[in-house]
C-alpha positions, -999 to 999 in steps of 0.1 A, spaced: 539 -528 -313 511 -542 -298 512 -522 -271 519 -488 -290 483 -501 -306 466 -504 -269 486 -474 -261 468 -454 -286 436 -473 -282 440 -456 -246 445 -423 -251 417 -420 -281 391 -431 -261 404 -406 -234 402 -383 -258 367 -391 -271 357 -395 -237 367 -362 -225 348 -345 -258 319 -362 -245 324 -349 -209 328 -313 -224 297 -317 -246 276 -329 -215 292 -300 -193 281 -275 -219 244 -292 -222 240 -290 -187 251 -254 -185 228 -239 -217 198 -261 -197 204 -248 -164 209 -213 -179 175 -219 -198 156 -225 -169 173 -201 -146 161 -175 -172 129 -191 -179 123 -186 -136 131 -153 -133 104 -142 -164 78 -161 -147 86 -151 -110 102 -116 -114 89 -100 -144 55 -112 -142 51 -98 -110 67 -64 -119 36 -65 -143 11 -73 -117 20 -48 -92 23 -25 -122 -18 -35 -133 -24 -29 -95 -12 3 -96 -27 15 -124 -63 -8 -112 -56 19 -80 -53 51 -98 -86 43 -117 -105 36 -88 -93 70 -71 -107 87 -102 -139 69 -101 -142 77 -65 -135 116 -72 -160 114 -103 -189 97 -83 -190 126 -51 -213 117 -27 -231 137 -2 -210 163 19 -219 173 56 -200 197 74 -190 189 108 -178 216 120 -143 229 131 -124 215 159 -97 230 179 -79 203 207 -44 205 221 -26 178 207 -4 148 228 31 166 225 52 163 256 76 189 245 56 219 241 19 230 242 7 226 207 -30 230 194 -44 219 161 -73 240 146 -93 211 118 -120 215 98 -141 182 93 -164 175 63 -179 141 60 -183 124 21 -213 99 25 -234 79 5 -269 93 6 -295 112 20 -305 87 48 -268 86 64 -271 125 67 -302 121 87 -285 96 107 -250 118 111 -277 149 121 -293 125 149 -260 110 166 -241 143 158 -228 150 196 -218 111 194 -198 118 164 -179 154 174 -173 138 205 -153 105 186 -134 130 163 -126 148 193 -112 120 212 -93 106 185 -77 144 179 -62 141 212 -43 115 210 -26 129 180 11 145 188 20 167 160 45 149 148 20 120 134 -5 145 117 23 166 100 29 148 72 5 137 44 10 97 54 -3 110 88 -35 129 73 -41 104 54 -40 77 85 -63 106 101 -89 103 80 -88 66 80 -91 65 116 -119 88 115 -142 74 89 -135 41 112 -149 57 141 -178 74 125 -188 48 106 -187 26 138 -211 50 156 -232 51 125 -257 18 123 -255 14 85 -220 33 81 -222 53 52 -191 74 50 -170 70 18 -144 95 26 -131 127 48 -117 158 39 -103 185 57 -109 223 50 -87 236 72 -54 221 87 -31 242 108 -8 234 139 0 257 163 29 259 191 15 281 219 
């Protein structure tokens, strides 16, 4: 009899113990689920909402930058046979320079031979295949204000446009 008591002494705290066990497992899981979600609002989401204010920081500044036009010299057009190895292609651009004021246009007028002569050289270099698309106007113009602005003492120009585009195979 004794031992039936022990006996079931035995298996009650077993079973007690294993309630505990169970408890503790689910604890543990509810926590770790808690902090797993709590990680991915502060890493994931809040991110998604930066990039999103980026985005949105970026399209305002494009239309303050179309709202505040500067100063617009023409260039001139340009017509250069491009880098293609596979057939004789010529491109036929346009250049009009966006710049800040009045005293970068006197500056653009004094070095202009410097400056036809950079946008020259850098259409060169160009195969079709790069200028073609709009990611490779756009790297155009980049590289062009670069150059310009690099000639230029003060700089100056905000932006480039081009008023004619075209490509030709010969």
């Amino acid at each position: 009899m004794a031992e039936e008591k022990e006996n079931q002494e035995t298996e009650e705290e077993k079973k007690g113990g294993g309630k505990k066990k169970l408890i503790f497992l689910i604890l543990i899981v509810l926590l770790l689920a808690g902090g797993g979600g709590a990680a991915y609002k502060f890493l994931v989401l809040d991110k998604k909402e930066e990039t999103a204010d980026k985005k949105a920081e970026k399209i305002e500044q494009e239309i303050k930058n179309v709202e505040d036009v500067g100063i617009q010299y023409d260039v001139g057009s340009f017509i250069v046979n491009l880098a293609d190895k596979d057939a004789d292609r010529y491109l036929k651009v346009a250049v009009v320079l966006e710049v800040q004021d009045q005293s970068i246009v006197q500056e653009i007028e004094k070095r202009l031979p410097q400056i036809k002569d950079a946008i020259t050289t850098l259409l060169f270099t160009k195969n079709s295949r790069e200028i073609k698309t709009p990611e490779g106007m756009e790297q155009l113009k980049e590289e062009i204000i670069k150059r310009v602005n690099a000639i230029l003492p003060l700089g100056g120009v905000k932006n480039v446009y081009f008023t004619e585009f075209v490509i030709q195979t010969a």
